[in-house]
matplotlib code that plots the C-alpha trace (Angstrom):
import matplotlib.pyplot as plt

x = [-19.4, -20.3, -18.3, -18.1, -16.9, -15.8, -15.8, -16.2, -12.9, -10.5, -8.5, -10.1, -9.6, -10.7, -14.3, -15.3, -17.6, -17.1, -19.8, -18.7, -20.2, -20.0, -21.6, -22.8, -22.7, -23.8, -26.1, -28.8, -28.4, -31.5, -29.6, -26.4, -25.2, -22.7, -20.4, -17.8, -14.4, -11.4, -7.4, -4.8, -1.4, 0.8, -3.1, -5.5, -8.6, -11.5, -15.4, -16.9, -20.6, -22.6, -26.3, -28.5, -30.9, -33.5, -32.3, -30.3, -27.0, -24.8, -21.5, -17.9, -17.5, -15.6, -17.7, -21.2, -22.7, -20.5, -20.8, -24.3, -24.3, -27.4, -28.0, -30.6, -31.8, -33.2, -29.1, -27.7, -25.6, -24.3, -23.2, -21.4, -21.9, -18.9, -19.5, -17.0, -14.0, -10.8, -7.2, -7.6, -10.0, -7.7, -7.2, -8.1, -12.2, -13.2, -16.8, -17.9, -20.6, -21.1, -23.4, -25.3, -26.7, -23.6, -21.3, -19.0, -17.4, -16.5, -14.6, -14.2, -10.7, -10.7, -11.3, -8.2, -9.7, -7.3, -8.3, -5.8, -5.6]
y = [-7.9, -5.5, -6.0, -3.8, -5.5, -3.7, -5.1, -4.1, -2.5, -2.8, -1.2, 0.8, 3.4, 6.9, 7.3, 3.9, 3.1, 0.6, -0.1, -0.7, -2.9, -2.5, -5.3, -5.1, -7.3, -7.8, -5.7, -3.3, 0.2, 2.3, 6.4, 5.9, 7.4, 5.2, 6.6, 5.8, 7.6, 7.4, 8.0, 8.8, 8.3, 10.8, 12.4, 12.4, 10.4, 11.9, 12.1, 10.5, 10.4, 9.3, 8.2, 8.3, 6.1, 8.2, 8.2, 11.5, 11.5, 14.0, 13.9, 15.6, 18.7, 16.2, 13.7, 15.2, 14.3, 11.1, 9.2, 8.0, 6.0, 4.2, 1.0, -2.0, -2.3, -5.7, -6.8, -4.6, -3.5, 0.3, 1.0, 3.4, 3.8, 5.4, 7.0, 9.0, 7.5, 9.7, 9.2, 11.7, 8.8, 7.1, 5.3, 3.0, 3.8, 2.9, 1.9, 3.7, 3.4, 6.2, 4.6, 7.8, 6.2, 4.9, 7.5, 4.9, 4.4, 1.4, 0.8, -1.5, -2.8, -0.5, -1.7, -0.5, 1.7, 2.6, 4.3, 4.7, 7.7]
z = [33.7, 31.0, 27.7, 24.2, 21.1, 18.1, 14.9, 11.0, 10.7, 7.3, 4.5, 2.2, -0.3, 0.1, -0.8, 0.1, 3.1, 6.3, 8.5, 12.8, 15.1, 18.9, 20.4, 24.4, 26.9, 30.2, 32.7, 31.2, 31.9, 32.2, 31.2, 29.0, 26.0, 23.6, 21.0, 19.0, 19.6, 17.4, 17.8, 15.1, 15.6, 17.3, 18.3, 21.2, 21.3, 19.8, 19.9, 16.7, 17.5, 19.8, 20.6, 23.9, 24.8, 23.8, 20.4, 20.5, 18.3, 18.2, 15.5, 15.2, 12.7, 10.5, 10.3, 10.2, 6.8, 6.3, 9.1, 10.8, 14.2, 14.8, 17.3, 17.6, 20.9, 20.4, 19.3, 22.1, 19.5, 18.1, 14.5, 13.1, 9.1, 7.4, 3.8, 1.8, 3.6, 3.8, 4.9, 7.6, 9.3, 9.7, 13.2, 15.7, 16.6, 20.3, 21.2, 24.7, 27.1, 29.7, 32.2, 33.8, 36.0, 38.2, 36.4, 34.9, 31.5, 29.5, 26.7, 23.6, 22.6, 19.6, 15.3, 13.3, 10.3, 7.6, 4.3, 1.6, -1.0]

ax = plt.figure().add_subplot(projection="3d")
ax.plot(x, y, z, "-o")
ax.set_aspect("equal")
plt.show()
């Protein structure tokens, strides 16, 4: 059973930083791409960034320059390293795996992120 486990969520202020942690679990895949997605209130979920397994990444317009996903293959583990925090990213961030491969998609349980201005 494959499993993805957010962590490294929080309060902060605006311009403080958070670093995320999505643990995997489970099979190996050999083509996936992981990213982190995030969903304010009242708003639809949204692409954050993501990474491929050759090392690809790819970012959101709002996010590019603040945010930096990265991953240790050895850990099994994606991070996504949040700089210059603001109150618009704000919202519950999602850690997904598309599997391309077998043409599924898993999901995290989501890591509450809040900044205050």
């Amino acid at each position: 059973q494959v499993q993805l486990v957010e962590s490294g969520g929080g309060l902060v202020q605006a311009g403080d930083s958070l670093r995320l942690s999505c643990a995997t679990s489970g099979r190996t895949f050999s083509s996936y791409v992981m990213g982190w997605f995030r969903q304010a209130p009242g708003k639809g979920r949204e692409l954050v960034a993501s990474i491929s397994r050759s090392g690809t990444t790819s970012y959101g317009d709002s996010v590019k320059g603040r945010f930096t996903i990265s991953r240790d293959s050895v850990k099994r583990t994606v991070y996504l390293q949040m700089n210059s925090l603001k109150p618009e990213d704000t919202a519950i961030y999602y850690c997904n795996l598309d599997d391309r491969q077998y043409g599924t998609t898993y999901w995290g349980q989501g890591t509450q992120v809040t900044v205050s201005s």
